[in-house]
N, C-alpha and C positions, 0 to 999 in steps of 0.2 A: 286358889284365887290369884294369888301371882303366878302361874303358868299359864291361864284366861287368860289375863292383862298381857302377856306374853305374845300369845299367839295372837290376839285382837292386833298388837302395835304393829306385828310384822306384816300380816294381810292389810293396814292400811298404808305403810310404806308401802309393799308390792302393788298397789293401785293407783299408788302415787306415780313409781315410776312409767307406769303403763300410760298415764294419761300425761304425762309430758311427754312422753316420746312419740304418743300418737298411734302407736301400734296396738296391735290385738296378740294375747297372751297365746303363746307357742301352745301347742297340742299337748307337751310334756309340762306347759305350766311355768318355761320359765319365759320375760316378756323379750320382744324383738324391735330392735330399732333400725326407725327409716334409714336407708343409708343416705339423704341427704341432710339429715339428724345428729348422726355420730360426731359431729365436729368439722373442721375448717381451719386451713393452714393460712396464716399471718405470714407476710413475708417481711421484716422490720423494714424504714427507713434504714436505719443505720447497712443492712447486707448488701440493697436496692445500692446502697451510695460507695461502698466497698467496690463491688463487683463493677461500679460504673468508672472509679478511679483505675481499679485493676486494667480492665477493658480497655480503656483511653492510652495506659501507659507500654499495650500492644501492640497499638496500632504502627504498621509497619510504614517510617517515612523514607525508601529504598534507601533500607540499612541503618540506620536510625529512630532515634522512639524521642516521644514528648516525655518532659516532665511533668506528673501532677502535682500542680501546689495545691487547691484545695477542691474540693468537690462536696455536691448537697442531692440533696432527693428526699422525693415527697410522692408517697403512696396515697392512693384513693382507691380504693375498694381493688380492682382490678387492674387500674392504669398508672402506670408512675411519669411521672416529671424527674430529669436528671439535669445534671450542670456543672461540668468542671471548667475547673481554672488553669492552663497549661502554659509551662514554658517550651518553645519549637524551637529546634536547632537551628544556628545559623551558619550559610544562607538555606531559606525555603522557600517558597509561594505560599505567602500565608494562607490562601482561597484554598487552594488544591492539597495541603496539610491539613486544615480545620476539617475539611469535609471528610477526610479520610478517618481522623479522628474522632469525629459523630459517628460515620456509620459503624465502626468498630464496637464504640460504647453501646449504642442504640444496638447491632445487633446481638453482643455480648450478654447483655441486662437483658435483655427478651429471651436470647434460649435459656437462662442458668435461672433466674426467678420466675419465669411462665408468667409474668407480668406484658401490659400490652404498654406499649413505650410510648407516650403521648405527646411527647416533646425531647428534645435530647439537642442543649446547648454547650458549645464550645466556645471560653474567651480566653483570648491570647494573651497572658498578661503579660509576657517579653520574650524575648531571642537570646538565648543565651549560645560562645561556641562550642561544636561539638568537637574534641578537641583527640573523640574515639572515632570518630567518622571514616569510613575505609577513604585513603588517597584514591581521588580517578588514575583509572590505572595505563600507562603509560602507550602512546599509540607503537613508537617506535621499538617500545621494549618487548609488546606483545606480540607486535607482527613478525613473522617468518619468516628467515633468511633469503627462502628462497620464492617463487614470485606459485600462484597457487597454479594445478594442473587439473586439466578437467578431468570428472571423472571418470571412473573404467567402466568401459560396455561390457555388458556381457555378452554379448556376440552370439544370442537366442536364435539367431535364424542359420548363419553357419553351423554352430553346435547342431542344431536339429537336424540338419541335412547329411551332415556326417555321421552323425548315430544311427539313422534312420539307414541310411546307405550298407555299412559296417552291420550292422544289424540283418538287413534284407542275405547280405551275402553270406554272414555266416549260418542263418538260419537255412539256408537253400545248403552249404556243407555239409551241415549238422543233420538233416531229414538224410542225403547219400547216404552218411555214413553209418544211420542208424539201419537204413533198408539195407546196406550190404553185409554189415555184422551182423545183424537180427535177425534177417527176413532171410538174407541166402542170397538176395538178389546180384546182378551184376552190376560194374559200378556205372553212372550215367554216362553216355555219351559226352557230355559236355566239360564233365571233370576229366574224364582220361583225353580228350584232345586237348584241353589244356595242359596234362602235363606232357605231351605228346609236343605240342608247338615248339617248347623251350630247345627241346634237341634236334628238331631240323631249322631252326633258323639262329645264325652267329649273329655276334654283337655287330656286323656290318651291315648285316639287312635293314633295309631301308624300314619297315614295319617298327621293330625294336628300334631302333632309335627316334619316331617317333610316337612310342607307345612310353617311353623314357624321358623324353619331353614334355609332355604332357603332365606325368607322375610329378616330375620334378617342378614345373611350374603350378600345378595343385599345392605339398609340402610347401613350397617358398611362400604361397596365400596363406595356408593354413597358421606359418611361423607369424606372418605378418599380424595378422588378426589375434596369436596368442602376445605378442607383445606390444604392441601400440594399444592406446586406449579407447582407440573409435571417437564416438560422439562428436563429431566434425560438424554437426550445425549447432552446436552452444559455443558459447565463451568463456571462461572464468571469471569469477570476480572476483576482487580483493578480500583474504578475511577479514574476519570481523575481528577487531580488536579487542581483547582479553579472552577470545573466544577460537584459537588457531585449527580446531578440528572442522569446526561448523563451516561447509564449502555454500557456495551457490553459484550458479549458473544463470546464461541468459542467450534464451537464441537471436539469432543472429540474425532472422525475419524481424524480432521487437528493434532489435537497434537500426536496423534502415528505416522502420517508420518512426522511431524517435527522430531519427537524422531526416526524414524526408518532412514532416512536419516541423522540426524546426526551419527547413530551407524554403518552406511554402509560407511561410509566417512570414518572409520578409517583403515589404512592398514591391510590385511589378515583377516577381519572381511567378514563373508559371511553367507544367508538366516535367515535375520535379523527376527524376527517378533512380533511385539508390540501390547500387550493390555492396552486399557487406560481405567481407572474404576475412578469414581466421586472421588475417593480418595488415588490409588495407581495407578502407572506404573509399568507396568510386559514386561521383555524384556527378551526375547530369542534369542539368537544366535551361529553361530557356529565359529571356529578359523579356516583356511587352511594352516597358515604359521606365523611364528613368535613367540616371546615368549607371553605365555598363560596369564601371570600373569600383563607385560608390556600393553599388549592387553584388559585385563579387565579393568586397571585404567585409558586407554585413554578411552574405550567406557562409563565408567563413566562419565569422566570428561566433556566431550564433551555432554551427556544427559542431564547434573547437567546444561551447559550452556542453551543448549537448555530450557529447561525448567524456569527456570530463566528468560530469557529474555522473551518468551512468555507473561508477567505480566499477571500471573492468580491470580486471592483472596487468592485463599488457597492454599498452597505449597504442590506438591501433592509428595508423598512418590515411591523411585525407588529401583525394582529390578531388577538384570541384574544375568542372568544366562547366561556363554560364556562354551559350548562345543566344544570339538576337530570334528577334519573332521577326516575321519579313512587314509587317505594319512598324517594326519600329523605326524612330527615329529619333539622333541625339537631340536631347534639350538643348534648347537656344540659349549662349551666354548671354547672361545680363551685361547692358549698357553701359556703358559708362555714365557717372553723373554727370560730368559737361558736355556728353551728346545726348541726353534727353532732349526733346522737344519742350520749347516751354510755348506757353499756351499764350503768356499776352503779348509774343512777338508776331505771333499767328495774324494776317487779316482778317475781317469778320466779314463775313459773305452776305450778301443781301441777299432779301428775303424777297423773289421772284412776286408780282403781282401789286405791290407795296412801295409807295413814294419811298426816296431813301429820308425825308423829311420828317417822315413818322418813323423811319426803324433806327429800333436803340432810344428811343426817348426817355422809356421809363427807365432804362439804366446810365442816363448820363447825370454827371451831380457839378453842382456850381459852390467855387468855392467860399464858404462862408456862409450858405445859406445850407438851411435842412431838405434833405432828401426829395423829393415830391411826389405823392403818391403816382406810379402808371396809371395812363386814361386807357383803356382800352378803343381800339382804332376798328370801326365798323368798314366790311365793306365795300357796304354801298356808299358810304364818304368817300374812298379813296376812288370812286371808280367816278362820281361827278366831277371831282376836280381833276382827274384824267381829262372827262369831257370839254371842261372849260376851259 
């Protein structure tokens, strides 16, 4: 009777389990659960608010990090809300640090809890100094004794030309010598006169010495090109500070239209045109209007900027040639004030057609009395009392 009761209690447990899980009992009997059934991962508040403190105290402020003083979050189902309290090193931008620090937090809390980030606030609650902060680092101290140099060509089209060459002739050697050692043959025509040449003609024949000439002014290009650095249409620029490896360049086409656009910029300045040379700037242009001399110290000035600001190595030296346009002509100097004309010393001319009786009426005034409106004077008035 108690083994019944036994075996009754456990077949109603196992049917139990079967109809909460919702599945149909395995083949072997024993039962199988939905895999959306088996359970479901919690992510705490408290981890959500962890990992958003952590996060925030990462976030990079070039070279420096916020303090967390406190931090909160609040999960819902899938989406959390965060919010820390930070102090930011001083000085900062507070705008362009907060943001940096949200998106840190915000995208920190989303890879590490698979949570969807539904809000993510940052409040500054003060500036304290950072007192570990790296010193900016010094321009004079990082820059390089010496001024920068451009850099090395590699000199791809001479090389090729000279391998290619050197190559072509030992390979035409190299097939002789295989046909006469290998094959039996006789050696070619063209190598036995060559070494045939050298003993009838002396180092005074006019041939060898300029077949020696020639040799030698090749070597003296080939020396030139192994040691100079080429790249003759760029410029150097200055390095970068704390930075002495990192080079840069700038040709030398970009800086005359820098320099010809700044010299086109200046009023009455026209058909500008700039040559720019590894070591001087030559500026030519013309004037259409304005004073000539006023006109060459702005296109100066404005070059001298240009130029300046570009940060090239070596300050390169300006000339500015400004000629007239054949329409010009200098501006007229202003008058003096006591030969101005003044207007109420001037006669008033009469008005052809018109008694001088009527003209000026309505502009004359009596003193003591108010103004009087102008009548207007009709023609055909003036022209009867002509008559009469």
């Amino acid at each position: 009777m108690t083994g019944a009761l036994k075996r009754q209690g456990t077949a109603a447990s196992g049917a139990a389990v079967r109809k909460a899980s919702g599945g149909a009992p395995a083949p072997g009997g024993s039962a199988r659960t939905v895999p959306a059934d088996r359970g479901r991962t919690v992510v705490a508040e408290r981890a959500v608010r962890r990992i958003a403190e952590r996060a925030a105290g990462e976030a990079d402020l070039v070279g420096r990090h916020a303090q967390v003083v406190h931090g909160t979050a609040a999960v819902d189902g899938r989406r959390a809300d965060v919010r820390v309290d930070v102090r930011l090193p001083y000085p900062a931008r507070l705008g362009e640090a907060g943001e940096r620090v949200r998106g840190r937090m915000a995208e920190r809390v989303a890879e590490l809890s698979g949570l969807t980030v539904r809000s993510a606030s940052v409040r500054v609650q003060s500036l304290a100094p950072d007192r570990a902060a790296p010193s900016a680092p010094s321009v004079d101290r990082d820059r390089p004794s010496g001024r920068a140099r451009r850099p090395w060509s590699a000199r791809r089209v001479p090389a090729a030309l000279v391998a290619v060459a050197a190559a072509a002739g030992c390979g035409v050697l190299l097939g002789d010598l295989l046909a006469v050692h290998l094959a039996g043959r006789r050696p070619a025509p063209w190598r036995t006169g060559v070494v045939d040449w050298p003993a009838a003609h002396g180092p005074g024949d006019g041939t060898v010495v300029a077949v020696g000439a020639v040799a030698a002014v090749l070597g003296a290009w080939l020396l030139w090109l192994a040691l100079t650095p080429g790249l003759r249409g760029v410029l150097p620029m200055s390095p970068v500070p704390g930075h002495p490896r990192q080079r840069a360049v700038l040709d030398r086409s970009a800086v005359a239209e820098f320099v010809r656009d700044a010299a086109a910029a200046v009023p009455g300045v026209t058909d500008v045109r700039v040559r720019c040379g590894r070591r001087r700037v030559r500026l030519r242009a013309r004037l259409g209007f304005g004073d000539r001399r006023a006109a060459h110290d702005a296109v100066r000035a404005a070059t001298d900027t240009t130029l300046t600001a570009l940060g090239l190595s070596r300050p390169l030296k300006l000339t500015v040639a400004l000629r007239t346009e054949p329409h010009w002509r200098p501006p007229a100097p202003p008058a003096p004030p006591d030969q101005r004309p003044d207007e109420s010393s001037e006669p008033r001319q009469g008005v052809p057609g018109v008694p001088e009786t009527f003209q000026g009426a309505g502009s004359q005034e009596t003193p003591g009395t108010p103004e009087a409106p102008a009548v207007p004077v009709r023609r055909a008035d003036a022209t009867k009392e002509r008559e009469q």
